[in-house]
MARTORPA-780946 format. One record per residue: x, y, z of N, C-alpha, C, O in turn. Coordinates in steps of 0.05 Angstrom, whole numbers, plus 5000, padded with zeros to 4 digits. Layout:
XYZXYZXYZXYZ;...
//
This chain:
521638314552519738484566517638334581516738464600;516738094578514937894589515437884612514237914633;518437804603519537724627519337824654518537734676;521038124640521238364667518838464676518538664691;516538304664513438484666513038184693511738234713;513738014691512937884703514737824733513937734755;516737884727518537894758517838114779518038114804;517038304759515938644771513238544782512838614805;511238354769508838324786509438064803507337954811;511337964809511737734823513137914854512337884878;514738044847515138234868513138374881513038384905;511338514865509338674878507138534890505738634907;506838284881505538094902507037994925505838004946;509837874925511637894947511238124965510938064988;511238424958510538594980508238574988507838615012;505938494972503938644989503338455007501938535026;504638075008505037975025505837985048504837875068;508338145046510438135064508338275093506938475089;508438175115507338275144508638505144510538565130;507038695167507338915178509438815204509238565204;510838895222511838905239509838825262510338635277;507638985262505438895280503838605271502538495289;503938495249502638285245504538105240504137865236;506938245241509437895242510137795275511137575279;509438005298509038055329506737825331507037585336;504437975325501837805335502537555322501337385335;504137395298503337185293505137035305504336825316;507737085305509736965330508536975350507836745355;507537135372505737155389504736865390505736665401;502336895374500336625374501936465369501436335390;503636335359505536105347506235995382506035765390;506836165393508536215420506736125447507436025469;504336195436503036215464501035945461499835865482;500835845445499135585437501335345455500035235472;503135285455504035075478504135185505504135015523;504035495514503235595536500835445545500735265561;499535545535496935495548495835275541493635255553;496534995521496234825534497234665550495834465554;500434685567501134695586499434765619499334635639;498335005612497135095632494234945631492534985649;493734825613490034715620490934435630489534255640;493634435623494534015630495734095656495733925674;496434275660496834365694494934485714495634535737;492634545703490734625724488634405729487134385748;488934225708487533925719483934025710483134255705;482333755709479533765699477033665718474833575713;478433715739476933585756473433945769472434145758;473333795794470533995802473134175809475534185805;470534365829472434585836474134605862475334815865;474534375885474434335896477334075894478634005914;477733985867479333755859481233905845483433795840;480934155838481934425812484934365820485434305844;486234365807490134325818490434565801489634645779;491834665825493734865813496434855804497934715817;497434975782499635025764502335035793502535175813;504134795782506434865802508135005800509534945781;509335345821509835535824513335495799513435635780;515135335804516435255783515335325759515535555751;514135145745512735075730512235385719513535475700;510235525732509535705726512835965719513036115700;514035945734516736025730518435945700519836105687;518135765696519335715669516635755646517335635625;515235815644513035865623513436245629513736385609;513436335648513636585651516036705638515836885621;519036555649521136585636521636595596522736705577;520336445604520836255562518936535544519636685525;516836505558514836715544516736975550518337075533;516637035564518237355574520637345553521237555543;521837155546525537255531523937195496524637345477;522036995494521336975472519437215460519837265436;518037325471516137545464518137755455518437805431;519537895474521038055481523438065445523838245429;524137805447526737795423525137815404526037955385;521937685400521037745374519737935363519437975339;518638115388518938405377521338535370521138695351;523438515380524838695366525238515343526138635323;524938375341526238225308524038365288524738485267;520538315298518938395282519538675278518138805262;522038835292522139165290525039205268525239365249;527138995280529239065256530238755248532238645256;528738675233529338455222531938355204532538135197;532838535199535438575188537838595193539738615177;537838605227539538655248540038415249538338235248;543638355252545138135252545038135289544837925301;545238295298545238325326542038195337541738045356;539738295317537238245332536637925316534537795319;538137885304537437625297538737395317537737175319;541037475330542137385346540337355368539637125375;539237595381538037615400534937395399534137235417;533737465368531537245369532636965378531736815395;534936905360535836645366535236525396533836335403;536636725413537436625438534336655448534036575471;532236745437529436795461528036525451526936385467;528136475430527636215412528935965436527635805450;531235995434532735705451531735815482530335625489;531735995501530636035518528435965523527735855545;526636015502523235885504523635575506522335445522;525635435487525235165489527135035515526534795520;528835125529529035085548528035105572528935035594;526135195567523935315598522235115590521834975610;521135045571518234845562519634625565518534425574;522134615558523034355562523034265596522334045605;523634415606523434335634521134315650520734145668;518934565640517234525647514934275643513034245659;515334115621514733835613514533715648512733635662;517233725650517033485678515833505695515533315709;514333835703513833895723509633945723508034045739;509533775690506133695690505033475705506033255707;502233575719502233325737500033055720498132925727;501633085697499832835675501632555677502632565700;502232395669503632125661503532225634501632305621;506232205630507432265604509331985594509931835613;510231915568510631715563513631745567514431975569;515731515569519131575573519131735532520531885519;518031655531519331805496519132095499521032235494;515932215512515132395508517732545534519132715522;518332515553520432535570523232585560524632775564;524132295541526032405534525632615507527532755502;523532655492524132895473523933055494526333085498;522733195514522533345527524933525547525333755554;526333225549529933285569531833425542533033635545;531833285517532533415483533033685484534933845485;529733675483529334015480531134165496532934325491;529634035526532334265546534534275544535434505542;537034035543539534015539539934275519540834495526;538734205490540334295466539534565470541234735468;536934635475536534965473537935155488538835365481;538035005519540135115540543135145533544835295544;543435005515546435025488546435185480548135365482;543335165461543735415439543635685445544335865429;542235725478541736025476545336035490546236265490;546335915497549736035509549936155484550136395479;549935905464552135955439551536245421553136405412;548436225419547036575413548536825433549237045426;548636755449548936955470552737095470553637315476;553736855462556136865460557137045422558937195415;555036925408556237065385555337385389556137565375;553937405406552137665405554437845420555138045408;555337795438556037965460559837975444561438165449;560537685424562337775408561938045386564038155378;559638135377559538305352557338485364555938595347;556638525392555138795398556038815423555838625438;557539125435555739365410558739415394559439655393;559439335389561839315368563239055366563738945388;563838935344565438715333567338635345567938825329;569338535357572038505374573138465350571538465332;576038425342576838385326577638065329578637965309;577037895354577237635336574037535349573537355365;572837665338570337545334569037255324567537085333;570637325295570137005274571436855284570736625279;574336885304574936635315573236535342572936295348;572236785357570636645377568336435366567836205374;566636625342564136505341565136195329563936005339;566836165311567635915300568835705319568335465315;570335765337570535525355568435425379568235185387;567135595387564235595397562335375395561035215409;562835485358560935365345560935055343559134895338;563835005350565434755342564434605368562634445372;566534745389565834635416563134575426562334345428;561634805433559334765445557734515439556934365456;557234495408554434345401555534005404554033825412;558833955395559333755404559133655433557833455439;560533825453559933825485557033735476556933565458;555133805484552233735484551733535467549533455475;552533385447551233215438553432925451552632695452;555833005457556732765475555932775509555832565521;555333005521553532975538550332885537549132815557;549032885511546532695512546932495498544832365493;549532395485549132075464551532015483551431775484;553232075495555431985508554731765534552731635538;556831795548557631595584556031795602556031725625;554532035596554832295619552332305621550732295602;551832335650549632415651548132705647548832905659;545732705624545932885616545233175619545833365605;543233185651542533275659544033555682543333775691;546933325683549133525700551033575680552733755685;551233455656553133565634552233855620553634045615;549733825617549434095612548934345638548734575628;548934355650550334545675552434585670552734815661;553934495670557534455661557334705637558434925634;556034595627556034675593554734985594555435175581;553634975604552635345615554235405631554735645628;555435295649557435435663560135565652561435755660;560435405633562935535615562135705591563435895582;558935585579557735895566558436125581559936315575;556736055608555836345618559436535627559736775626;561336355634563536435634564936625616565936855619;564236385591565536645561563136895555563537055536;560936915569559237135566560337325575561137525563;560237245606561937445629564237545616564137785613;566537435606568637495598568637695571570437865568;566537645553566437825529565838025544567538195546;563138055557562938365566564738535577565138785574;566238295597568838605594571038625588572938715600;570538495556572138555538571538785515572838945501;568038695517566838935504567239285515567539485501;567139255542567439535556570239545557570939775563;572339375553575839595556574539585518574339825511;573939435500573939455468572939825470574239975456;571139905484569240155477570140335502568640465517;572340315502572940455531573640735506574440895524;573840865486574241075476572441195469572341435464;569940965467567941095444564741055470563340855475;564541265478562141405496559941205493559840995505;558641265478555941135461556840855467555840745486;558840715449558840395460560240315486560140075493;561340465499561740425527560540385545561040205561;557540645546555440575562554040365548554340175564;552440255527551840005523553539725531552539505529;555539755538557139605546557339545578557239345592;557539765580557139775619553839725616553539625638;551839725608549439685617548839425614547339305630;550039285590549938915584552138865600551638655613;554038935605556138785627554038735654553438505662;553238955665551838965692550038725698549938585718;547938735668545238565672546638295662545138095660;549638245654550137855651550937915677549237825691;552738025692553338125715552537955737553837805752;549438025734547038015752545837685744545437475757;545637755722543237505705545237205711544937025727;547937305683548836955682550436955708550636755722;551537175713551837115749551237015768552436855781;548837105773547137005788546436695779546136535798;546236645766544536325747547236195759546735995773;550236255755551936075754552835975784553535745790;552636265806553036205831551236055845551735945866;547836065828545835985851545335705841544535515855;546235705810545135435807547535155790548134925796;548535405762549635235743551635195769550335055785;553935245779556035205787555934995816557934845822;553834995831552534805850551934495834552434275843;550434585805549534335796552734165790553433945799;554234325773556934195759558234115775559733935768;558434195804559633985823558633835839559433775861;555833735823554433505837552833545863551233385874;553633805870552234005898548434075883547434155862;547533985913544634185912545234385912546934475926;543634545892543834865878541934965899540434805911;541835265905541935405928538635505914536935665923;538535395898535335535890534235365864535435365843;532035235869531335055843532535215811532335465808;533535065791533435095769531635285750532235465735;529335175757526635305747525735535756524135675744;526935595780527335975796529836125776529936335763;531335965780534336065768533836145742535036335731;532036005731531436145699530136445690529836535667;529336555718528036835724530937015711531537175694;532136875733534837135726535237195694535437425686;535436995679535737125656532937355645533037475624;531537365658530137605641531237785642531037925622;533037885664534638065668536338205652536738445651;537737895632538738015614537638135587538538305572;534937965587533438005556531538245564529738325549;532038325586530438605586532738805582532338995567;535538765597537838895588538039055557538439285549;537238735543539638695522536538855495536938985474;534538795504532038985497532939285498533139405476;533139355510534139735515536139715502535639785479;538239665505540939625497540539635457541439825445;539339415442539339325412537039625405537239715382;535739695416533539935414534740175417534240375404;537140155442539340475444537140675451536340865437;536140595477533940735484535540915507537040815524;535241125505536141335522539441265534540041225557;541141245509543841105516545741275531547541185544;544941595529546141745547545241585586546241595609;543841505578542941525610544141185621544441145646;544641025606545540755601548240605634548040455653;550140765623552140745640551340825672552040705692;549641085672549041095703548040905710548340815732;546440795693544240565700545240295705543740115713;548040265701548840015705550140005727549339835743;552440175736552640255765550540145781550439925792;548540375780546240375799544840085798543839995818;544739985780544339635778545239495800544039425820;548539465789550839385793551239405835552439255851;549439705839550839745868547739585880547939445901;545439605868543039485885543539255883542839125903;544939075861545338775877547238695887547538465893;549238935892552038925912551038925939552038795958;548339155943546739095964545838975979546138956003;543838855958542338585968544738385973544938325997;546938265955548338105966549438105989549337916005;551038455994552038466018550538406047551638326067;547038476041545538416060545238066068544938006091;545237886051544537616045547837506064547737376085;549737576054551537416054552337546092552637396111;552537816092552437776132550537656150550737576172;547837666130545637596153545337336154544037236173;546937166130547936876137549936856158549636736179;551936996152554136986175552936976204553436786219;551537146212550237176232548936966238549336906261;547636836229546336606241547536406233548536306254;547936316219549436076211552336036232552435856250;554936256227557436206250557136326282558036256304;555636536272554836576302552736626319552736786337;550936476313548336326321547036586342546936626366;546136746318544036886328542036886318541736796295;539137016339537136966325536137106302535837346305;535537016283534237256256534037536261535237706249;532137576284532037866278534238066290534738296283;535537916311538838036316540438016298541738216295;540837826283542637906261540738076239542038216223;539238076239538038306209538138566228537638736212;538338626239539138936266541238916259541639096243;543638726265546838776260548038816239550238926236;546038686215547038646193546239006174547639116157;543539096185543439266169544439556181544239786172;545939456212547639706215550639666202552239846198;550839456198554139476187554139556162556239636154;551539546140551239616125550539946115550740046093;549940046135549840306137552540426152553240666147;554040286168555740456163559040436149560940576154;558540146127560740046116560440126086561740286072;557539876076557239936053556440156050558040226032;554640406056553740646041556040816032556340926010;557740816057559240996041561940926029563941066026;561440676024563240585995562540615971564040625952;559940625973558240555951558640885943560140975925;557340995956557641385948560841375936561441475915;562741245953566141495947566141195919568541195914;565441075908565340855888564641005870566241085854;561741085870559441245854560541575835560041665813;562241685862564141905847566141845837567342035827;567341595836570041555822569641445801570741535781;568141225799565841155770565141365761566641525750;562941395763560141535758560041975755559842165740;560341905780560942155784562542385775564942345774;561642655766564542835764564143115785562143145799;565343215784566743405803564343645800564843815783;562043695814560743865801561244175818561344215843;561344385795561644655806560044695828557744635832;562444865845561044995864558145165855557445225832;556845225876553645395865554645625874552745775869;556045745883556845985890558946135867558746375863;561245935850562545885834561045975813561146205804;559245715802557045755782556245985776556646125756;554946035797553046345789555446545783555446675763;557746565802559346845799560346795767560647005755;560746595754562346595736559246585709559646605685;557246555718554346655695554946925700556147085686;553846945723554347345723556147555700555847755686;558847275706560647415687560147415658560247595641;559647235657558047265626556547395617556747465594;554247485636551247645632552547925634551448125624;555147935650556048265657557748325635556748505622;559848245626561948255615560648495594558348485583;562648695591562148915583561848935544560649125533;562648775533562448805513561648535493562748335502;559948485470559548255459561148065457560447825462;563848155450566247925447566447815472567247585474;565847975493567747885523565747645536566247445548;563347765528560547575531560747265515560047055526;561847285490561647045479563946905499563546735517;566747025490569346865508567646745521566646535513;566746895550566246725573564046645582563246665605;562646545559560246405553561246155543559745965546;564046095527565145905519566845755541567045515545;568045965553569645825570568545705598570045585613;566445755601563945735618563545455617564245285635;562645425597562045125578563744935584563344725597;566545075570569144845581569844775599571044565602;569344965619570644845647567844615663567944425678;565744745651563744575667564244385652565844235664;563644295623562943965616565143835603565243595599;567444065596569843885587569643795566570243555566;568743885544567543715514570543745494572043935491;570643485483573143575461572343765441573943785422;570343915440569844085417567844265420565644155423;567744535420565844685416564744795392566344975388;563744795381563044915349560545085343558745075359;560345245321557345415321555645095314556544895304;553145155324551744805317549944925295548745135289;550444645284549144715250545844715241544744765220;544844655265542244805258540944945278541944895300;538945115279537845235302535645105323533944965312;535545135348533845035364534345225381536245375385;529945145399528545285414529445255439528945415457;531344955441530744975476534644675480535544545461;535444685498537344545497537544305489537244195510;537944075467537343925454540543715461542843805458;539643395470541943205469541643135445539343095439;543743075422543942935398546242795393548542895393;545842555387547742325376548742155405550842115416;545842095411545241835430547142015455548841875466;547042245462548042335480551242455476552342555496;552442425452555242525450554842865440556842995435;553342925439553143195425550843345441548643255444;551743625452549243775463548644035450550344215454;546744085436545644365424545244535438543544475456;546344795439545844955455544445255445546145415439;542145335442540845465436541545775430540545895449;542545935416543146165421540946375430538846415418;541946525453540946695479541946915480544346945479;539847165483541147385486543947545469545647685479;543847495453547047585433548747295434550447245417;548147135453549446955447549146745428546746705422;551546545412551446435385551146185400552046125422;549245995381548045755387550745625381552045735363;551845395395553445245404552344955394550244905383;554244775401554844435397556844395413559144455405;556644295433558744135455558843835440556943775425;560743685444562243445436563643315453565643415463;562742995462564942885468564343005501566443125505;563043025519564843155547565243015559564442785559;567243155577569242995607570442895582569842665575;572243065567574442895548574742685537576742555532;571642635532570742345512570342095524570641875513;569542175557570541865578566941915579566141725592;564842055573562542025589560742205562561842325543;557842155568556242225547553742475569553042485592;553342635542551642795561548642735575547142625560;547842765594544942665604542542855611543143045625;540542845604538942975623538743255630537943465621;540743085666541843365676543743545668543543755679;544943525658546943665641544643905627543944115638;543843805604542143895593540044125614540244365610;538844065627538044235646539044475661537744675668;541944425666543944495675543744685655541944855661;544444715638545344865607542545035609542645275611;539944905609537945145606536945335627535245505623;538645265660538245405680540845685676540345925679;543145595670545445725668544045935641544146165648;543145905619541846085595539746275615540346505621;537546155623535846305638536746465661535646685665;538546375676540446555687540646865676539347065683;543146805652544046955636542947055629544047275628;540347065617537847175609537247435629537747675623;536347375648535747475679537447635686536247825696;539847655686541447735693541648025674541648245683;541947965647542348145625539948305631540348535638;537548215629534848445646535448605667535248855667;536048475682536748695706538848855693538349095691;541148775683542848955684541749285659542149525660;540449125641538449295628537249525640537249765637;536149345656534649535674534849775688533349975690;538549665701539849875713541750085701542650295709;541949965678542750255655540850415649541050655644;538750275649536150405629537250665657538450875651;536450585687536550755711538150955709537351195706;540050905711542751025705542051225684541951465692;541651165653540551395642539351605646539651835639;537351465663534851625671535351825686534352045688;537451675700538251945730540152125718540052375721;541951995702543852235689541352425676541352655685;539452365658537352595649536552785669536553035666;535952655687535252755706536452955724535153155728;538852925735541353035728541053265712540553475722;541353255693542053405670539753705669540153945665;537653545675535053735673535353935690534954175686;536353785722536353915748537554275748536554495752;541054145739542354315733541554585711541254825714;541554415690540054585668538154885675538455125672;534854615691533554785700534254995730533655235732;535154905742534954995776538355035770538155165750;540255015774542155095770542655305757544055475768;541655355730542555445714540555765714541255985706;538055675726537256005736537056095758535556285762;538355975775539556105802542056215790542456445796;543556115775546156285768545656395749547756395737;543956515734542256785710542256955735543457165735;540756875757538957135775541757175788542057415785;543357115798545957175804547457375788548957555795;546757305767548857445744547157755738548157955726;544757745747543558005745543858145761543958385756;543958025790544658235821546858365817549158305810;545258615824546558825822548858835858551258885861;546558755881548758785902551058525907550458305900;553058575916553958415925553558065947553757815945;552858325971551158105978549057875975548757655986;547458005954545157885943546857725923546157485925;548457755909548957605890550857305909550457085899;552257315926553157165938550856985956550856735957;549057135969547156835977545856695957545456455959;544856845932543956685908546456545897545756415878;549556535903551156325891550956115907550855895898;550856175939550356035962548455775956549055535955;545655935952543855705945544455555921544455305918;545055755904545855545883548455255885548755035874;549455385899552455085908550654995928552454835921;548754915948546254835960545354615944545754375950;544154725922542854605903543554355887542154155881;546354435883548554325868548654095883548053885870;549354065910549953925920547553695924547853455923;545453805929542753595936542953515897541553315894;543953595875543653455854544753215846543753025833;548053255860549853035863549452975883551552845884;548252935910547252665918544952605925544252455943;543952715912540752585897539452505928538252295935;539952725943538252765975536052785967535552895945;533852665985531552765988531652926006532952906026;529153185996528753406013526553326030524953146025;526553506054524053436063521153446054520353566034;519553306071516953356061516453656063517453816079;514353736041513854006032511453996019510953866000;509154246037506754276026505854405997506654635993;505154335985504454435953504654825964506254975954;502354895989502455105992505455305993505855535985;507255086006509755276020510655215998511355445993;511255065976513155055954512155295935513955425927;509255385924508855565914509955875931510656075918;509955845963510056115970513156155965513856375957;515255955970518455965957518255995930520456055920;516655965915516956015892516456305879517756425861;513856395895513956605887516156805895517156925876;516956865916519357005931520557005916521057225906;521656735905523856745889524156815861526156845846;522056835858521556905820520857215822520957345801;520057365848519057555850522357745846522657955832;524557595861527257715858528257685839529957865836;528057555823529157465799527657655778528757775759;525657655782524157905763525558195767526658355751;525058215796525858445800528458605793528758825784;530258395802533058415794533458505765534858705760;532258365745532058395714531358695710532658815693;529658815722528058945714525759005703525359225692;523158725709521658665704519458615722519758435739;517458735720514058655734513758365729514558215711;511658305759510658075759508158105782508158225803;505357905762503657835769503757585776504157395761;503157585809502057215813499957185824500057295847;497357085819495356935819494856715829495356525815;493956695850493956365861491856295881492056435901;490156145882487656115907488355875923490055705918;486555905944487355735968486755385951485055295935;489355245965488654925948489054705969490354725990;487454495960486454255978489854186004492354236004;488554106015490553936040491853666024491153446032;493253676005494253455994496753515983497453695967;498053325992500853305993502753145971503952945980;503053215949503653165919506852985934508152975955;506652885910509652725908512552835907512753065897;514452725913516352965904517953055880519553235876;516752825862517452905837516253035827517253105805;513053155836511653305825512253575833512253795821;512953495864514253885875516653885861517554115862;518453695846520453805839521053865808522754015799;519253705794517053805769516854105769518254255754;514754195790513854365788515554715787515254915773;517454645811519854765813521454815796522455045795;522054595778523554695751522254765732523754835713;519554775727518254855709518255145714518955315698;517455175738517855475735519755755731519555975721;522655545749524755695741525255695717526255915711;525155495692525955435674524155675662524755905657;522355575659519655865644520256175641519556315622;521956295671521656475677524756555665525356765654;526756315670529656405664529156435629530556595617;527456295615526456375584526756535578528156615559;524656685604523957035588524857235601523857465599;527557125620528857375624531957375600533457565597;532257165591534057065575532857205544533857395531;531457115539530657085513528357285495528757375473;525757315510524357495505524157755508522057855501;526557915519526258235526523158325536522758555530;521858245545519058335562519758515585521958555595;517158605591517658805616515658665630515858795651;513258455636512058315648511658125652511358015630;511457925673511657695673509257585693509357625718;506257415676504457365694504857065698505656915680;504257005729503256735735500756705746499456855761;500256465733498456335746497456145748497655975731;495356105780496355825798494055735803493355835824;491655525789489555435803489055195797490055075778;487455075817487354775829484354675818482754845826;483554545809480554335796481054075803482153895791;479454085835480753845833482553715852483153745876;483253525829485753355846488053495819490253395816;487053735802489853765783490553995786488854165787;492754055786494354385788494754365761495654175749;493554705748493654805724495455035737494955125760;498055115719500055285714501355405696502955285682;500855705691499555865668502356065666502056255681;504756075654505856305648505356495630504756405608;505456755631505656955603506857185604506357365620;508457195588510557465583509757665559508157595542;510957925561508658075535511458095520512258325517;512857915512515657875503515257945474513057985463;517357945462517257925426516457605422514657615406;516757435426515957155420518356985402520657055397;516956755395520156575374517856415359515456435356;519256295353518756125335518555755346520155585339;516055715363516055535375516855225361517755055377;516455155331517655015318520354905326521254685332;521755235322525455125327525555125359526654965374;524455265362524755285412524054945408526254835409;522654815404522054595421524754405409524454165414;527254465396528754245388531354275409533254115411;530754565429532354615449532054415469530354235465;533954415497534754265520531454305535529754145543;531754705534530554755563527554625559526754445573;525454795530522954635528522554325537520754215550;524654245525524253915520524753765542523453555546;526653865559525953845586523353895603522153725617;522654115602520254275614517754035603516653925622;516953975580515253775569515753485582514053335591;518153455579519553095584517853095616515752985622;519753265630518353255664515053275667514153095682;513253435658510753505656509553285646507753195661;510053125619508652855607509752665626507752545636;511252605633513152405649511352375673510552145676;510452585694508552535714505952515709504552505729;504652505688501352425671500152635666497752665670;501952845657501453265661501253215637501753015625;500153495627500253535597501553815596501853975615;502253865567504254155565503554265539503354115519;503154575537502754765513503354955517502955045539;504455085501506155235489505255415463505455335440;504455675469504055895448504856155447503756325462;506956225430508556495421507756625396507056505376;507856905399506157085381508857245381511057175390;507857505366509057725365507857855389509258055393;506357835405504957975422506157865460505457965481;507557675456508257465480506757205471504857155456;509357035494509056745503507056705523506356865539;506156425519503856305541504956005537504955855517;506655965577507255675569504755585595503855735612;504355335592501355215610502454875618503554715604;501754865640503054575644500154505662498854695672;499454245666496854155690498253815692498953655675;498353795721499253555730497653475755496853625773;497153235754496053105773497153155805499553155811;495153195824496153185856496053005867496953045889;495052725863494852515872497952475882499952505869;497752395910499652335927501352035921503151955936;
//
């Protein structure tokens, strides 16, 4: 028990040792930047201000370089220290740093001793080794392992470090042996990467990490080998000092930074293209506007005129019909698009809506899989570094999981995603309106319904009471009139509140009469204002409706109206000296509930009182035009 009491507190002091991530950064940091900067105080010289030497632009180039790949690798190490990949990566920012300081040594303007010189040439040879040989195990086992991995890294291991130590203890000079020696690094770099991209040509996620580190050695040890290593190894002046040439690699350790982090890996592969075509660019521009002056001796700014029209009209649009055969997929027509959302938002029934809400899906992104997605979300969500898109359920529609699209050759991005919440909002919009226009549709069929009911239906009562022939035939007349302006929902002409009451009375006056029934109408002179026509047509069926009541229903021998104006409001007063009902059960009828629906519907109010003595129905509606 001592024991285990004491391993348990030997550990718990081990942790509370152990650095934070942020304090294993800052102390590498400082470790790092302490030969920086005394570099830079032995390069800016101690003299007045006037004697001050400035740091040589080289110089400054390899301290910029070394720091940049070393900072860079030891944050991520201080982030996943456990990473066989990011340990690799520190490795190589480690030998990068000592190959930049190593060079930068020569380029102090102090007297330095031949010892201090040759540890200094040391450093550079072996580190410029070691970061190949890092670089090479790395790009063997990320972003997936090759399967002869352990044989690459082991003969590597074999080759390389001997090469370099018989190029600095050997016959060779050691300074062009190692060029050599990066040149055939940087070779097997180039060559893993696109071995890595046919290795991940199945699998999305490591494909685009693959195309994004292919691009930037592409660029980086590419560039390093054409401008410099491959000039030095054949004894040729290199086309750009050494100590410039060491820039290019940040290229990759800013690459290979995003890449070990899997920072927005959906977006990865576009990004290497688009790399890939800006220094196809720039080259293509470099390498005619040499031509131009160099074989056919023009002056600079004639060939940069010649050069950047051939480039506009050679390279651009290679680069575009390149861009869609790579990069690119076939995107739906916008005319296409929408007709085939519509269909979804229209489609008459729930099932028919899901179908082609699914099949919607498939034809746009091509995913090996659609599935219900297993948890819910607010808004369209990429998951699993871009192979998976959540799709929100909308409107009756069931939340989704796309997989895999463009048949597992490409990962979802961004736009896609966008795409998906414009096509929902669509659908959304679409389902409103069409809402909308049922709701309409209802409305007018009620409407409809009322028409006939009311105005239909007691023009053909007062029909059915005419006694003459004649008379009973122009009251069918008007009534098929009527009929007709119901089914096609004509507007009538404009019509004064006054002239619609004086047709009204006429007409109620025959309809009484016909029955066999008295009538009082009451009515005073009313304002010059010209009501709406749903209110004259309100008004119109209220009254026929009222009056066909109580020739139907109440057996009365009198029927009073009456008509007065307060206002901007018409109050409208029926009363019959009828036997009465039972207003309770009347209001569960068509005709009341009509007569009310229309009256509340225009901002009117409606009451209704039956006795044994007679009915009193009352309606008041606004005249506002």
């Amino acid at each position: 028990m001592p024991q285990a009491s004491a391993r348990m507190s030997g550990s718990a002091r081990a942790s509370r040792r152990r650095l934070s991530p942020a304090g294993l950064f800052g102390l590498i940091a400082v470790v790092l930047a302490l030969p920086v900067a005394m570099m830079l105080l032995m390069a800016s010289g101690t003299g007045t201000a006037t004697e001050r030497l400035w740091p040589d632009p080289r110089l400054l180039s390899c301290l910029l370089t070394g720091s940049f790949a070393a900072l860079l690798s030891a944050w991520l190490f201080a982030l996943q220290p456990r990473e066989v990949a990011v340990r690799l990566f520190a490795a190589s920012g480690l030998a990068t740093y000592g190959f930049c300081l190593g060079a930068a040594v020569f380029l102090l303007p102090v007297d330095l001793s031949p010892e201090t010189l040759a540890q200094a040439g040391m450093l550079n040879v072996f580190a410029a080794s070691g970061f190949g040989l890092a670089m090479i195990a790395l790009f063997a086992l990320y972003p997936r392992p090759l399967r002869s991995s352990r044989w690459i890294i082991g003969t590597s291991v074999i080759i390389f470090p001997i090469w370099t130590l018989m190029g600095w203890f050997g016959p060779f000079e050691p300074f062009v042996e190692i060029h050599r020696i990066t040149l055939v690094e940087m070779a097997v770099i180039l060559l893993l990467a696109g071995v890595q991209v046919r290795a991940a040509r199945h699998d999305p996620v490591d494909r685009a990490i693959a195309l994004w580190l292919g691009a930037s050695v592409i660029i980086g040890a590419g560039g390093f080998i054409a401008l410099v290593a491959l000039p030095s190894a054949l004894l040729k002046a290199p086309f750009i000092a050494h100590e410039y040439g060491f820039g290019l690699f940040s290229i990759i350790y800013a690459a290979l930074t995003v890449a070990l982090l899997r920072y927005r890996v959906f977006g990865l592969g576009r990004w290497a293209f688009q790399l890939l075509f800006l220094a196809a660019a720039v080259l293509s521009v470099l390498l005619i506007d040499g031509v131009m002056i160099v074989w056919l001796a023009l002056d600079p700014a004639r060939a940069t005129g010649i050069t950047l029209l051939l480039i506009a009209l050679t390279y651009l649009p290679a680069r575009n019909y390149l861009w869609v055969k790579l990069v690119g997929r076939r995107q739906k027509d916008e005319a296409e698009l929408f007709r085939a959302v519509a269909d979804v938002a229209l489609a008459p029934t729930a099932t028919e809506r899901i179908e082609a809400w699914r099949q919607l899906l498939t034809q746009t992104f091509a995913p090996l899989s659609i599935m219900p997605a297993p948890i819910e979300v607010g808004d369209v969500v990429i998951d699993e570094e871009g192979r998976s898109l959540l799709v929100p359920g909308s409107d009756g529609l069931p939340r989704l999981a796309m997989r895999d699209p463009h048949a597992g050759r490409s990962l979802f991005s961004p736009t896609d995603a966008r795409m998906v919440s414009e096509m929902l909002a669509l659908i959304t919009y679409l389902s409103e309106a069409r809402g909308a226009y049922d709701r309409g549709v209802a409305s007018e069929r009620a409407r409809i319904a009322q028409d006939i009911h009311d105005n239909i239906g007691a023009q053909l009562l007062t029909a059915l009471h005419a006694s003459g022939g004649e008379r009973k035939n122009e009251l069918i007349r008007e009534t098929i009139g009527d009929l007709r302006d119901v089914i096609r929902n004509a507007d009538a002409e404009e019509q004064s509140l006054a002239t619609l009451l004086a047709d009204l009375r006429i007409e109620t006056a025959d309809r009484v009469e016909l029955a066999g029934l008295t009538l009082t109408w009451e009515s005073a002179d009313f304002p010059a204002i010209q009501p709406r026509r749903d209110t004259l047509r309100a008004l119109r069926s209220f009254v026929r409706e009222a009056v066909s009541n109580t020739l139907r229903h109440a057996e009365a021998s009198h029927i009073a109206i009456v008509v007065t104006a307060r206002g901007k409001q018409l109050s409208l007063e029926i009363i019959d000296d009828g036997k009465g009902f039972d207003a309770a059960i009347a209001r569960a009828g068509h005709g009341l509930g009509n007569m009310r629906g229309r009256i509340e519907g225009l901002g009117g109010s409606f009451a209704l009182v039956s006795g044994s003595d007679g009915t009193s129905i009352s309606a008041r509606l606004p005249l506002t035009p």
